[in-house]
C-alpha positions as CSV (number, residue, x, y, z in Angstrom):
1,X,0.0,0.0,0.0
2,X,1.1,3.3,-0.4
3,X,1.2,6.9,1.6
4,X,-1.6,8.1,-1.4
5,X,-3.8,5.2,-0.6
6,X,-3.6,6.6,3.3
7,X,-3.9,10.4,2.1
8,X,-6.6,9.6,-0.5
9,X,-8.8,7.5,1.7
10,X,-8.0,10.1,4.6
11,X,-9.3,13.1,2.6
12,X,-12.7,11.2,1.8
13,X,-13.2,10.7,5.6
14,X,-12.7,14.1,6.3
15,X,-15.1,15.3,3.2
16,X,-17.7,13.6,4.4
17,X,-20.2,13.9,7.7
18,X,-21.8,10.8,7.2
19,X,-20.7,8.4,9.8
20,X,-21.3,5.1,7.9
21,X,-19.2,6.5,4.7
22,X,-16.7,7.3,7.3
23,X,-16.4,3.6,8.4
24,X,-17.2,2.3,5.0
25,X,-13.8,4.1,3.4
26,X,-12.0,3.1,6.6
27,X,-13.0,-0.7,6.5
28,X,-12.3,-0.6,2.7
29,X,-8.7,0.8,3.6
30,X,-7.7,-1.5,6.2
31,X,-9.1,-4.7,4.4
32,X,-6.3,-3.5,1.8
33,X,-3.6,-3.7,4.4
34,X,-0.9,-5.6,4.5
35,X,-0.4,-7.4,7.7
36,X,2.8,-5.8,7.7
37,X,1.8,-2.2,7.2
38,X,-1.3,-2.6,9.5
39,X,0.6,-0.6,12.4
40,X,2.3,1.9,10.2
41,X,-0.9,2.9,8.2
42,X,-3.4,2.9,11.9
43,X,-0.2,5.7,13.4
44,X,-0.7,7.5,9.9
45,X,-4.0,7.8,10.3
46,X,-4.1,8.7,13.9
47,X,-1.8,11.6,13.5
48,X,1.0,9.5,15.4
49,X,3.6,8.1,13.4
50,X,5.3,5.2,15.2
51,X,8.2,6.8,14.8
52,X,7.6,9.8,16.7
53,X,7.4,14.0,15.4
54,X,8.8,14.0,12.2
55,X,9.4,17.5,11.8
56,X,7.2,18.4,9.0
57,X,4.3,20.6,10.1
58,X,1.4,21.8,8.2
59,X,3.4,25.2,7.0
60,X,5.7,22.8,5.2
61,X,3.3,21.1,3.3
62,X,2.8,23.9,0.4
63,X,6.4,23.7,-0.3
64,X,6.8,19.9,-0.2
65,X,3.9,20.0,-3.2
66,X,5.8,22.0,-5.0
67,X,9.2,20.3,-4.9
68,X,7.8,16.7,-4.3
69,X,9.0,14.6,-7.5
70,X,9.9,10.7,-8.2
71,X,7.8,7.5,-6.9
72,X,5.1,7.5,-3.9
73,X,6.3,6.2,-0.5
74,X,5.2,2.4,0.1
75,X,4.6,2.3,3.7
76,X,6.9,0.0,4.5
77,X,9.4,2.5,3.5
78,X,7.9,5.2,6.1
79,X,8.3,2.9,9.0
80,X,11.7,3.3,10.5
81,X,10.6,0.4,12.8
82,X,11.3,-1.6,10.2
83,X,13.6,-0.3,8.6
84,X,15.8,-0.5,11.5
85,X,16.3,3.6,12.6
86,X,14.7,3.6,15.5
């Protein structure tokens, strides 16, 4: 799976005050979940990382978008849990 999926599925939830959407996106996320990414993606979407503040706020966001360039982060590659720095 990758960060997008996360984002995307994220931004739906948020865009919409209907409670059984909002578990209907969020079951149809997790049921695409690897086993392995299943702790990675629930800190994600909590707003707690496993690995702790990242440094990257919400005033760095417009200038990330405008540099961002090159593949999409699996999630496996976010987790420094597993990818052993931390």
């Amino acid at each position: 799976m990758l960060l997008y999926d996360i984002v995307r599925v994220s931004r739906q939830i948020g865009g919409t005050a209907s409670r059984l959407q909002k578990v209907w996106l969020l079951a149809g996320l997790l049921n695409r979940i690897a086993p392995d990414d299943v702790a990675t993606a629930i800190g994600l979407l909590c707003g707690e990382p496993r690995q702790g503040p990242i440094g990257f706020g919400p005033r760095a966001v417009p200038r990330a978008l405008r540099i961002a360039k090159g593949p999409v982060a699996a999630l496996a590659e976010l987790d420094g849990h597993r990818c052993g720095t931390r």
